[in-house]
N, C-alpha and C positions, 0 to 999 in steps of 0.2 A: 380509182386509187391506182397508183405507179406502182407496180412493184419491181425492186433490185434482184435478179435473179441470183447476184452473189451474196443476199446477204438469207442467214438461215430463214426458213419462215417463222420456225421457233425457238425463245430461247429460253427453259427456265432456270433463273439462277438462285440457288441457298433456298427456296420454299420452304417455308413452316409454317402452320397454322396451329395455335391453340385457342382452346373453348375451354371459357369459364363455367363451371358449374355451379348452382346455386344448391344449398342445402336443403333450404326452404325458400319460398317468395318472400317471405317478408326477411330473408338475409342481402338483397339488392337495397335495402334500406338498411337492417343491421351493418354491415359491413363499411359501408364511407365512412358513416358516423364513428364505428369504432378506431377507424384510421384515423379521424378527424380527432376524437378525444385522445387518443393515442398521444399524436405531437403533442397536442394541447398539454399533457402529465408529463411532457419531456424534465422536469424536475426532481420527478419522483418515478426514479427508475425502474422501479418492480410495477409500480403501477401501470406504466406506460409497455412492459414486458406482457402482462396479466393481458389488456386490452388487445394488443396485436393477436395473443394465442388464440383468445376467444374469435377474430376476426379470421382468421384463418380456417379455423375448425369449421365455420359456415361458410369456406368457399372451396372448389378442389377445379381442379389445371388436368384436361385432356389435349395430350400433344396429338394430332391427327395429324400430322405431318412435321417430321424433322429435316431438314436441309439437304431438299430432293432439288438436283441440279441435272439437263439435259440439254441439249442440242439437236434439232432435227429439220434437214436438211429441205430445199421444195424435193416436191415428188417421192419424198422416202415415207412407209408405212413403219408406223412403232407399235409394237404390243405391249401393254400394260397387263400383267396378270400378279392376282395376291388373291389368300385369302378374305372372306365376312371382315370389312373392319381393317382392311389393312391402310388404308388413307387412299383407294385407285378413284371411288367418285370422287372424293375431297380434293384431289389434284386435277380432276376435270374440270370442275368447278373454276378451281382460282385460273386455268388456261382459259376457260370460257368465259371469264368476268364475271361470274355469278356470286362469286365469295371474294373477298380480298383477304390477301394472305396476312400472318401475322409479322414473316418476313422474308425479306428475298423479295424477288419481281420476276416476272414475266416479259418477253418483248415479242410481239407477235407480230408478222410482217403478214397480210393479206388479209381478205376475207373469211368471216372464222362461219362456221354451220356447227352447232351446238347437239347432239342428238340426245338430251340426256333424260327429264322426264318429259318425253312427248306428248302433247296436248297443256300441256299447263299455263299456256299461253294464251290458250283461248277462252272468248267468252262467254259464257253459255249461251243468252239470248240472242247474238249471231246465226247468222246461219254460216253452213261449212265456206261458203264462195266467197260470204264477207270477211269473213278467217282469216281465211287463204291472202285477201288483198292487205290484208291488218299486218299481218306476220311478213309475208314476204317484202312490206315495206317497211317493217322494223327491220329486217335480215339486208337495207340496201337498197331494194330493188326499184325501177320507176315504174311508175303509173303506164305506160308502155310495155314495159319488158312484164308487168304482168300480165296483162292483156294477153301478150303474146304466149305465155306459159300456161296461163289459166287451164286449157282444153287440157296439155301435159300431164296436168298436176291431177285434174278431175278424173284422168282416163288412168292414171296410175294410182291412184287410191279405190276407185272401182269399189265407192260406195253407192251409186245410182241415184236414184231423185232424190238420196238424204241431203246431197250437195246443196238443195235451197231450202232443206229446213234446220232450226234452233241445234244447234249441237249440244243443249240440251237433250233432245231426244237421242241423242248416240248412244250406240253402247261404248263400252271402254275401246273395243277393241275398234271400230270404226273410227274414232277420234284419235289413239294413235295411227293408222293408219293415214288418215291425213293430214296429220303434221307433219310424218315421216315425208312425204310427196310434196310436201310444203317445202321441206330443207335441202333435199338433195336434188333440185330442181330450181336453186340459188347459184349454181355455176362456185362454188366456194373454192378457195384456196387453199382453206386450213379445211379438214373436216374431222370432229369429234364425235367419237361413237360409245355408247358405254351400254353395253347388253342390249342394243335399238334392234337389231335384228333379229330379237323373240319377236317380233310384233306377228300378229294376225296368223292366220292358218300355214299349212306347210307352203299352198301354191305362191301364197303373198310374200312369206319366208323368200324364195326361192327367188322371186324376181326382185326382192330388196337386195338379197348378197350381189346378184345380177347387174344391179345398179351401182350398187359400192362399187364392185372393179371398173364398171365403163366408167363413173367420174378417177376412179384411179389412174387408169388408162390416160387420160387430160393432162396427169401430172398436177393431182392435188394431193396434197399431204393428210397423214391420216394418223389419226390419234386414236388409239384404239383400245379398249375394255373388253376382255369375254373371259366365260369361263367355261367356254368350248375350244379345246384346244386345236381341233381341227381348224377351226378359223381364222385363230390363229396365226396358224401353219401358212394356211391357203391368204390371206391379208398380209404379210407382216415379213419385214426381212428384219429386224429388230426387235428383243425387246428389254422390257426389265421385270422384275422380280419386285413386289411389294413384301413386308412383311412390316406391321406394327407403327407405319406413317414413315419408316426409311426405306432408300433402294437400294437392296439389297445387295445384285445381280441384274448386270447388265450386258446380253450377250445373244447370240441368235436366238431364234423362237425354241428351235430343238433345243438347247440346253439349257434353258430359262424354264420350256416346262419340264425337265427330267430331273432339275433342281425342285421346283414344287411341289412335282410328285414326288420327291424323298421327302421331301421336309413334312410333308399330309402322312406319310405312311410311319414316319420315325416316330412324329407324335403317337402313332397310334400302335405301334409295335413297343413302344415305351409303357402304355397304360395297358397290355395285353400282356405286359411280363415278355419280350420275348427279345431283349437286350440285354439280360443277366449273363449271359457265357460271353457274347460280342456283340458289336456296336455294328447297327448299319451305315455302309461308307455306301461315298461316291465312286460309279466305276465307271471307264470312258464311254460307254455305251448303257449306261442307267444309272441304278442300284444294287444293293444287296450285301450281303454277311462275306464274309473271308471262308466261314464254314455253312453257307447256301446260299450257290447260286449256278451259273453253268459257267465253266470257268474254261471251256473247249468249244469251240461251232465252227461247221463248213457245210459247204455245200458243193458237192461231185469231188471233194478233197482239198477246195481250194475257199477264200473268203468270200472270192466274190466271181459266180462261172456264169460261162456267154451260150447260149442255148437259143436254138430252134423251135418251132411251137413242132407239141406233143412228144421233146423228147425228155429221155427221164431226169431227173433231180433226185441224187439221195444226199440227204442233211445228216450229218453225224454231229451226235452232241454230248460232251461229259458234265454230269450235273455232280454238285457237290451237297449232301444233306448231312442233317448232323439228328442226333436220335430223341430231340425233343418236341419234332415235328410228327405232332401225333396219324392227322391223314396225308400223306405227301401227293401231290398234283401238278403236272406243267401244263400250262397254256400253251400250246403253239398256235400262232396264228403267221397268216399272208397276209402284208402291208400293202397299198401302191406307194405309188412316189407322193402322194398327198396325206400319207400315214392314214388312209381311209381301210379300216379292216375286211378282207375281202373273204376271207374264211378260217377257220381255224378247228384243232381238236386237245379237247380236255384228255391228258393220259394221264391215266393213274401210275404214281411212283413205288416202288416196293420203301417200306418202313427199315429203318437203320438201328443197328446197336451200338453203331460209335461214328463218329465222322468218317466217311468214307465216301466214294466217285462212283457214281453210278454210267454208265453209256448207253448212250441212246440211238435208235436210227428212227428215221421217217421217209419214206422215200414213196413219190409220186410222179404224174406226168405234166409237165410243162401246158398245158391246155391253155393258154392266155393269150390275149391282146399285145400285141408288141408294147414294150416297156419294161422299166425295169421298178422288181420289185422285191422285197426287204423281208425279215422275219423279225416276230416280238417274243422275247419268251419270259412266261411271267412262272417263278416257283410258289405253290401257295402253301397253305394249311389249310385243307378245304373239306369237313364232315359230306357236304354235299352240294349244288348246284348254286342255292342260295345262301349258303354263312360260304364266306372265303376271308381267310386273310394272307393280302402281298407280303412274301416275304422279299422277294427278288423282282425285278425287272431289266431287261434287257433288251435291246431293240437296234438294227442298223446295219448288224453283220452276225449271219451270211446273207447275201443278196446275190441276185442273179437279174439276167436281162434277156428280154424274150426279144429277137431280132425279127421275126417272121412276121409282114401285114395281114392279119387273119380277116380284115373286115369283109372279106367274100364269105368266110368261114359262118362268122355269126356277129352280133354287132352286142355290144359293150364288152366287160372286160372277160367274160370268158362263158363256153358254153354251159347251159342245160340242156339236158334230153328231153329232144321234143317228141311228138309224133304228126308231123305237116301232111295233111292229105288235101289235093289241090280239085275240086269235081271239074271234071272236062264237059 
């Protein structure tokens, strides 16, 4: 296949899909007929009113998707994130040809890789290698280019002699694991991923994200589903926002999930009673109340300070509480630049009799890997370790940047206390 490298690889345009419901089975028979006698009584107007009502009553209309439209460029990664239900498989589906939409189109320029339920493809009485040649030549591929991939695909799935028996005898987890080495080992142009990367243990986890960026790296595009927002982060310079089969929001991955995460936490601060005085808004750096949240942050007095390893960092912070916050608690934690949490400490807040600014300090040493890194502050309501509830969140600034190459020092991002004794 030629591909135009100016023209997008993807384009969805107006998508919606709706599904019929049936009331009962036997309403896929009630229902015509009632349409059908319906015209038929076109004479006798109440009667032909009467007939529709009841034809109605046995069927009901689920929009899973309202007239979601996108654009995506070769080589750009998009993050889809929504909640249970919000239409993110059901738009995978109709990009991956599995569903056809109700309306709108799709145009997709390349080779598409599908990752969505893995293994469903296969046969049971197959064995894994016959699979493998089944699949990868519905996905494209020739009787050649398998041959030559085969060893690939068998040495990255790293199920051992299951490879020549019944994938029937698989377990779940081995049968995903070889579709997955099935698909990303297609050379694809488009790749579609919808939560593929739970598959198998942490070490198998590990070398599948591993594989995602090096096909990334090629300059294939990528379609993307999770609801780990690190991922993300770490995949994704793009995303949108599902809610209810529309999009939402559509905007980098950081404010796409800082949106989420408000909209998860309003629902639930909504049914906890705790939007009777004010409403949780949007703040440029998260969420949180007008009367709870930290409404002041620096770090050495400034937003964002430049520092050497192991010198000091003092964070000054003003929080605002208001006195229906029965246990008050902040989060502070250390971000890196992959918003990967690197350590943090719960402080207890003193209790309030009217809205009023509390100040805070925290101050430590610089002890880190060169880079720079961020702070998240979360206000809660929290009896103890396990019940918390988010009232605030906040995350981005103050940041700081460690200049110093420590890797003589110690190797990843910062030390532990060892005790190394070497016998001579």
């Amino acid at each position: 296949m030629t591909i135009d490298p100016d023209v997008p690889a993807l384009q969805v345009c107006g998508i919606s899909k709706t599904y019929r419901l049936w009331a009962t089975p036997g309403s896929r028979l009630w229902v015509p007929m009632l349409h059908r006698l319906s015209g038929l009584a076109r004479a006798l107007p109440w009667l032909s009113a009467w007939l529709l009502r009841n034809a109605q009553r046995r069927v009901h209309y689920h929009q899973a998707l309202q007239t979601v439209s996108f654009s995506l460029g070769r080589g750009e990664a998009l993050g889809i994130i929504g909640h249970n239900g919000s239409g993110k498989s059901t738009l995978l589906q109709i990009v991956a040809g599995v569903l056809e939409p109700t309306a709108g189109s799709v145009r997709v320029n390349g080779r598409v890789a599908a990752l969505l339920e893995l293994g469903s493809g296969f046969n049971p009485e197959l064995t894994g290698r016959e699979n493998v040649r089944v699949n990868a030549a519905i996905l494209g591929l020739s009787p050649a280019q398998v041959r030559e991939r085969m060893g690939s695909i068998v040495e990255f799935a790293d199920i051992g002699e299951f490879i020549d028996e019944p994938v029937k005898t698989y377990s779940s987890g081995m049968a995903l694991r070889l579709a997955f080495a099935v698909q990303v080992h297609t050379d694809p142009d488009i790749l579609i991923v919808d939560e593929a990367l739970a598959v198998g243990d942490a070490a198998f986890q590990a070398k599948a994200m591993a594989k995602i960026s090096e096909i990334l790296e090629t300059g294939t595009t990528l379609l993307f589903v999770s609801h780990d927002p690190a991922m993300v982060r770490a995949f994704c310079r793009r995303a949108i926002l599902m809610d209810h089969g529309q999009m939402v929001m559509e905007g980098s991955p950081e404010d796409v999930i800082i949106e989420y995460t408000r909209r998860i936490h309003d629902a639930n601060l909504k049914r906890l009673g705790y939007q009777q005085q004010s409403r949780l808004k949007r703040l440029d750096d998260g969420f949180g109340f007008d009367d709870v949240r930290v409404t002041a942050a620096s770090v050495n007095g400034v937003e964002h300070a430049t520092v050497g390893y192991g010198e000091p960092l003092h964070f000054t912070l003003t929080l605002r509480l208001r006195p229906d916050i029965a246990n008050p608690l902040l989060i502070f934690d250390l971000m890196d630049e992959r918003s990967t949490q690197l350590c943090g400490r719960r402080i207890r807040l003193p209790k309030v009799e009217s809205v009023r600014d509390i100040a805070l300090s925290v101050k430590m040493e610089a002890t880190l890997q060169r880079g720079i890194y961020r702070v998240r502050m979360r206000v809660l309501d929290s009896a103890h370790v396990h019940e918390h509830t988010v009232l605030a969140r906040q995350e981005g600034a103050p940041s700081f940047e460690v200049l110093d190459d420590s890797q003589e020092r110690f190797t990843g991002l910062f030390p532990v206390p060892m005790d190394v004794v070497v016998e001579k």
